[in-house]
Jmol script that loads the backbone (N, CA, C; Angstrom):
load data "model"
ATOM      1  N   UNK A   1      23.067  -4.242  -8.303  1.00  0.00           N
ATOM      2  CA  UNK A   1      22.797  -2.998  -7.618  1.00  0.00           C
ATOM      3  C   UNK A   1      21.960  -3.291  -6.367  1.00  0.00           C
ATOM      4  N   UNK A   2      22.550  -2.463  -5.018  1.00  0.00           N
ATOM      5  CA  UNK A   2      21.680  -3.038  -4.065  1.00  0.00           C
ATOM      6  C   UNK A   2      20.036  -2.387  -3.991  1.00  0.00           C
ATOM      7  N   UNK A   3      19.502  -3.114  -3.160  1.00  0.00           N
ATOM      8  CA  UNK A   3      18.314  -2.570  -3.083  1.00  0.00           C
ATOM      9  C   UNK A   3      18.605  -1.042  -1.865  1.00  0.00           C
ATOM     10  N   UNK A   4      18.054   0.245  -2.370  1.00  0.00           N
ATOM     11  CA  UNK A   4      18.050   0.990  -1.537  1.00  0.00           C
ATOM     12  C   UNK A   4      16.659   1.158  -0.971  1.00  0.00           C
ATOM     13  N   UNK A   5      15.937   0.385  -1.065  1.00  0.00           N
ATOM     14  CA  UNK A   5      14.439   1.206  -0.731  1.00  0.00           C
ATOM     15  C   UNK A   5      14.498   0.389   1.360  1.00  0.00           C
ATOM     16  N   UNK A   6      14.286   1.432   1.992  1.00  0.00           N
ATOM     17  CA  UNK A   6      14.010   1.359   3.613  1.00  0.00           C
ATOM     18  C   UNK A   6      13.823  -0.219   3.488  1.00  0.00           C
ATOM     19  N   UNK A   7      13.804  -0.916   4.682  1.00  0.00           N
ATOM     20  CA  UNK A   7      13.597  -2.414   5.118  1.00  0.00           C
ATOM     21  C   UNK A   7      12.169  -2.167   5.659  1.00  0.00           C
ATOM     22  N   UNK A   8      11.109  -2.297   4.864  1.00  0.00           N
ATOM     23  CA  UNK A   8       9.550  -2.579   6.079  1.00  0.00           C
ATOM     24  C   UNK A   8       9.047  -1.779   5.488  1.00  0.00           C
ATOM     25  N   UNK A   9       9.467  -0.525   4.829  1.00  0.00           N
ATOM     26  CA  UNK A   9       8.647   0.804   4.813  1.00  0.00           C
ATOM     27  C   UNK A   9       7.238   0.779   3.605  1.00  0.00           C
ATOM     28  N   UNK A  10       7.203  -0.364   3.337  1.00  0.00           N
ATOM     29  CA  UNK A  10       5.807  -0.746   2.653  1.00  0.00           C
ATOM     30  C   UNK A  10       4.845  -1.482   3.495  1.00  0.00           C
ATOM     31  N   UNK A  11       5.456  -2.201   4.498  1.00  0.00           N
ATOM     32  CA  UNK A  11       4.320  -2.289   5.827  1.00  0.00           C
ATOM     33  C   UNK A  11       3.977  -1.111   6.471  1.00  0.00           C
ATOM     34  N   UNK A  12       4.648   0.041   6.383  1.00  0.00           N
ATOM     35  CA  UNK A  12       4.137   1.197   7.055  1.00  0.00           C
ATOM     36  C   UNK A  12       3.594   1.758   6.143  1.00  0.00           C
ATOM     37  N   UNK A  13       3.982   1.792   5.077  1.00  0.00           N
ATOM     38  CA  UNK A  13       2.503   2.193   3.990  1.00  0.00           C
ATOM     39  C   UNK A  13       1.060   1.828   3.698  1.00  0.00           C
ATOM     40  N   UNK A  14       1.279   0.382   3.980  1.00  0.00           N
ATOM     41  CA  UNK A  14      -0.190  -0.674   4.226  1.00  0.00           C
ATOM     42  C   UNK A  14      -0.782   0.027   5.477  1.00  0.00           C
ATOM     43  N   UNK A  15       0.265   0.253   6.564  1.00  0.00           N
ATOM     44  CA  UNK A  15      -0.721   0.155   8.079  1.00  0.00           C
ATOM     45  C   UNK A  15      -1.263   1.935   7.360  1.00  0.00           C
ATOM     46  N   UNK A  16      -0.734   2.780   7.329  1.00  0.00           N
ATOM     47  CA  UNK A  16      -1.301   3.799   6.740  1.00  0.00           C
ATOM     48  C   UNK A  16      -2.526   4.031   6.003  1.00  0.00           C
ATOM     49  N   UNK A  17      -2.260   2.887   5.262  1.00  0.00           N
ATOM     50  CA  UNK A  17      -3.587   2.986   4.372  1.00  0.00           C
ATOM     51  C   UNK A  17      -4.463   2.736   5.064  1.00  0.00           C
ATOM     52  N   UNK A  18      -4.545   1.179   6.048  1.00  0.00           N
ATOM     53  CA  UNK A  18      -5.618   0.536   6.772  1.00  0.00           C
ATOM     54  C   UNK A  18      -6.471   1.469   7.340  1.00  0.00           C
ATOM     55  N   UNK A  19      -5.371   2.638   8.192  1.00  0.00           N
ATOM     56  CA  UNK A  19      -6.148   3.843   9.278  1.00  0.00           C
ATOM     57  C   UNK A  19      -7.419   4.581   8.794  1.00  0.00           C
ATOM     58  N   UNK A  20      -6.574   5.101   7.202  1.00  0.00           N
ATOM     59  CA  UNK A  20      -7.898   6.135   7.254  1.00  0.00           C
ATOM     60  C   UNK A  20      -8.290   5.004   6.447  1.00  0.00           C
ATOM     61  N   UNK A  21      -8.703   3.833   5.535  1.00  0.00           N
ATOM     62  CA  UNK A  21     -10.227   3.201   4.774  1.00  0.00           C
ATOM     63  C   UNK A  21     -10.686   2.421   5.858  1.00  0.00           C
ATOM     64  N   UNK A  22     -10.418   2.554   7.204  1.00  0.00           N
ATOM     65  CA  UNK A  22     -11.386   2.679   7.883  1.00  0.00           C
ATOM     66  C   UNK A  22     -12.090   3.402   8.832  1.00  0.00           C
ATOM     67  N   UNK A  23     -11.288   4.741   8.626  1.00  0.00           N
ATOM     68  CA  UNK A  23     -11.839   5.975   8.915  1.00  0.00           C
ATOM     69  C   UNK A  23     -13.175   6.517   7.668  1.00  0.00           C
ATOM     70  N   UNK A  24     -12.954   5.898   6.609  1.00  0.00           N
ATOM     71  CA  UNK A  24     -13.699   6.396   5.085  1.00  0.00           C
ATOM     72  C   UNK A  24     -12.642   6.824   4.387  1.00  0.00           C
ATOM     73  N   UNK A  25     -11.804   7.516   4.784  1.00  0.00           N
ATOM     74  CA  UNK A  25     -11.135   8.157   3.720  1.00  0.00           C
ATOM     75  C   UNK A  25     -10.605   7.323   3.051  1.00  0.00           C
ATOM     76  N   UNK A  26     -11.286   6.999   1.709  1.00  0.00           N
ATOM     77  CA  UNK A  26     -11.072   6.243   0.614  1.00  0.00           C
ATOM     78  C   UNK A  26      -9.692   6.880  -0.353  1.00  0.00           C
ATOM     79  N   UNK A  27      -9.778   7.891  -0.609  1.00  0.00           N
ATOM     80  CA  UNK A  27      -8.267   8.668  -1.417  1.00  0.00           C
ATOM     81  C   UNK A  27      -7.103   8.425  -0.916  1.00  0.00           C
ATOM     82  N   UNK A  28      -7.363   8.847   0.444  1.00  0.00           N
ATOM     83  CA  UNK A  28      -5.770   8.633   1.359  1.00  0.00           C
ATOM     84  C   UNK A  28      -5.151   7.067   1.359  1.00  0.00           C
ATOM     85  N   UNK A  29      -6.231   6.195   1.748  1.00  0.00           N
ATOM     86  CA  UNK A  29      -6.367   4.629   1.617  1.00  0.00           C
ATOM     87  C   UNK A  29      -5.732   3.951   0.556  1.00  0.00           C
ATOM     88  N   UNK A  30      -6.467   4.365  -0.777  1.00  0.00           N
ATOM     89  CA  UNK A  30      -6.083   4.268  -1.893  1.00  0.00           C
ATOM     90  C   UNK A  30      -4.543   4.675  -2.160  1.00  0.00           C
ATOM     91  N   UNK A  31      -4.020   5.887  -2.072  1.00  0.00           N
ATOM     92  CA  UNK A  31      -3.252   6.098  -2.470  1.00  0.00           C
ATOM     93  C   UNK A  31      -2.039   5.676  -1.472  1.00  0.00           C
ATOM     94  N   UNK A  32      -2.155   4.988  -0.193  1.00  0.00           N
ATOM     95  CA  UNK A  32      -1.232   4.936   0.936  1.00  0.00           C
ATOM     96  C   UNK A  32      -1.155   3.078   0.344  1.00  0.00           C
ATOM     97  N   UNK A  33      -2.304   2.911  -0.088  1.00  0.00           N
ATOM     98  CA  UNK A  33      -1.904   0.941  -0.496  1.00  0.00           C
ATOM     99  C   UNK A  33      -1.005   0.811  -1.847  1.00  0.00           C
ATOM    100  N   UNK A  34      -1.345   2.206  -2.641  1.00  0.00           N
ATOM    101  CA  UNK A  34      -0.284   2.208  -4.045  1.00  0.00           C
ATOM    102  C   UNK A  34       1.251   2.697  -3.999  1.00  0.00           C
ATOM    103  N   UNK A  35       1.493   3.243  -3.226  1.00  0.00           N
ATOM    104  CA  UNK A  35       2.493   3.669  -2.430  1.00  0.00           C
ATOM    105  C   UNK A  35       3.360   2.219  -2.102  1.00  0.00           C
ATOM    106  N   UNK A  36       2.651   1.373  -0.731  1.00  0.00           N
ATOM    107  CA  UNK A  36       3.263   0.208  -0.440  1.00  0.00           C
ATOM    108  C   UNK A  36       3.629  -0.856  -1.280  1.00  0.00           C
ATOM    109  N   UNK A  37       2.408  -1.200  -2.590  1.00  0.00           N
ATOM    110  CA  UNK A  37       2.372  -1.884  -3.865  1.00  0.00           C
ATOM    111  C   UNK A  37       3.938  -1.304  -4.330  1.00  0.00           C
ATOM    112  N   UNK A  38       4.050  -0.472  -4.438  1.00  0.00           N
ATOM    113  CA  UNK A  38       5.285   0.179  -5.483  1.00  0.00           C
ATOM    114  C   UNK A  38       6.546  -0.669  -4.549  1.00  0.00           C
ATOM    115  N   UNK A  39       6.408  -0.103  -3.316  1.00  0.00           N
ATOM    116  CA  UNK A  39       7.893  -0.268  -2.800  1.00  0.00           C
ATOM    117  C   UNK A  39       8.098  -1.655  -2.047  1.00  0.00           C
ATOM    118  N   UNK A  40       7.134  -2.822  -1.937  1.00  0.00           N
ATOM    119  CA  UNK A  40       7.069  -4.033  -1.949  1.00  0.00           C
ATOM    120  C   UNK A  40       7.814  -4.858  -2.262  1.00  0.00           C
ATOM    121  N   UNK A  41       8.822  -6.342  -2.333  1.00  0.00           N
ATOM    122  CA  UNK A  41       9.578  -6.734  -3.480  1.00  0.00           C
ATOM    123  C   UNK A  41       8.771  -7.999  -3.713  1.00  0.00           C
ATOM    124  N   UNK A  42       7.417  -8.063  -2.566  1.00  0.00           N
ATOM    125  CA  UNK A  42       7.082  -9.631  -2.602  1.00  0.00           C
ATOM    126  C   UNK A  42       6.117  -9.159  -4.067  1.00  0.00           C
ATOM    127  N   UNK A  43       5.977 -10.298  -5.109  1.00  0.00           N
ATOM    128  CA  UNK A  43       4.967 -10.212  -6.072  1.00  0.00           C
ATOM    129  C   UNK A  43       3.380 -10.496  -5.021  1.00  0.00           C
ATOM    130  N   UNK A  44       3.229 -11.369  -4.642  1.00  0.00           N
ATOM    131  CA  UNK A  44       1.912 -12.043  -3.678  1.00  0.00           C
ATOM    132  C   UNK A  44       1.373 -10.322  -2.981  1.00  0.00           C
ATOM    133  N   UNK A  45       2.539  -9.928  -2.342  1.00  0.00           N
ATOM    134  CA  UNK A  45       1.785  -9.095  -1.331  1.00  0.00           C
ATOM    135  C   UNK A  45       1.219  -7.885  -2.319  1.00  0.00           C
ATOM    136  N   UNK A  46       2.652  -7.441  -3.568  1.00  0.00           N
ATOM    137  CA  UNK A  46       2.292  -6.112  -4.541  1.00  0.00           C
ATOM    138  C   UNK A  46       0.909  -6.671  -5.059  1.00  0.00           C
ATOM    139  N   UNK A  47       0.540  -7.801  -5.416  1.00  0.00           N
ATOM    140  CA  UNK A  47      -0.537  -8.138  -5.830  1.00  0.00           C
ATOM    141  C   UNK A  47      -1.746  -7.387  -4.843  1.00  0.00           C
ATOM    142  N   UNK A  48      -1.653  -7.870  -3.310  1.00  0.00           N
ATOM    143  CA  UNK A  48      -2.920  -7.681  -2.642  1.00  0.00           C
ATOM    144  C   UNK A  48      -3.021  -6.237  -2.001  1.00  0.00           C
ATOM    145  N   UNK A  49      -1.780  -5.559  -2.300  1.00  0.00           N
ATOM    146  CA  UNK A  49      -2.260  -4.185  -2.043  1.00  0.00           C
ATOM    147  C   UNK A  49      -2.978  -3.426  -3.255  1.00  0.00           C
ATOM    148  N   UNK A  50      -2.742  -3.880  -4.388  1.00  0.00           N
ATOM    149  CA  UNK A  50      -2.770  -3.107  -5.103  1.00  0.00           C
ATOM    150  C   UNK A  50      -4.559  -3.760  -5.588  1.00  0.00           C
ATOM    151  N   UNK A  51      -4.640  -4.711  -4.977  1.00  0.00           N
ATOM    152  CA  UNK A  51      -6.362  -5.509  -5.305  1.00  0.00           C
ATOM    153  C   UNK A  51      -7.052  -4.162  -4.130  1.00  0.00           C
ATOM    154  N   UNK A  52      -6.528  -3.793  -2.993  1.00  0.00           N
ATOM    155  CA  UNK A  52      -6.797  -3.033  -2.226  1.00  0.00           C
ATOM    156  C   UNK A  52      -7.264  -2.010  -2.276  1.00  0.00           C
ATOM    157  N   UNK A  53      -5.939  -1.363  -2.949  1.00  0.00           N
ATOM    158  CA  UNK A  53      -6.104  -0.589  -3.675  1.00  0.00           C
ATOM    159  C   UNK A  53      -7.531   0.201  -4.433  1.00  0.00           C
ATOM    160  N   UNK A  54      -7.509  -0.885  -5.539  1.00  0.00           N
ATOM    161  CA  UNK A  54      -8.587  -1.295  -6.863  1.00  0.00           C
ATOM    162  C   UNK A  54      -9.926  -0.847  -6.340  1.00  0.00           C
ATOM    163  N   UNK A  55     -10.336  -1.755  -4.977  1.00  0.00           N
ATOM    164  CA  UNK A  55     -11.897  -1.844  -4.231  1.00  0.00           C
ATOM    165  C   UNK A  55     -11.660  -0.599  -3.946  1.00  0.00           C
ATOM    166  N   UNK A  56     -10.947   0.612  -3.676  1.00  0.00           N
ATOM    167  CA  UNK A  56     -11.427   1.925  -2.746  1.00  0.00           C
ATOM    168  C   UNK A  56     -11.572   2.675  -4.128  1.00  0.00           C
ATOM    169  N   UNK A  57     -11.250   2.427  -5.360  1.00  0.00           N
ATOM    170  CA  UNK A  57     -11.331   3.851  -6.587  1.00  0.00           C
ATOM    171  C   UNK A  57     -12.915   3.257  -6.735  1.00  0.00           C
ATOM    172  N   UNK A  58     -13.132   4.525  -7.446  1.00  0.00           N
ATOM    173  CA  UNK A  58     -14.868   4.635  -7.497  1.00  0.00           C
ATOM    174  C   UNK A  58     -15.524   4.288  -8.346  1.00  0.00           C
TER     175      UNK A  58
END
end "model"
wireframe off; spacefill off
backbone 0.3
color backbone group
């Protein structure tokens, strides 16, 4: 079965996240790096968003 998920669209979830946890907004951050984690296929990278992730919950 092919892969349907967009080509990249978990780098645009990462850059998303980056904006606002360093604006503060820790929720949006959080939830924009679990987002990219999901739709990722590399194991290495789902790993470091989702470590990303981890550091912004409270």
């Amino acid at each position: 079965m092919p892969d349907r998920r967009p080509a990249g669209r978990h780098r645009l979830d990462a850059v998303t996240g980056h904006l606002p946890e360093t604006a503060g907004d820790r929720d949006a951050a959080r939830s924009a790096h679990r987002s990219a984690a999901r739709r990722t296929t590399s194991l290495p990278e789902r790993r470091h968003l989702e470590a990303r992730a981890n550091r912004l919950t409270p």
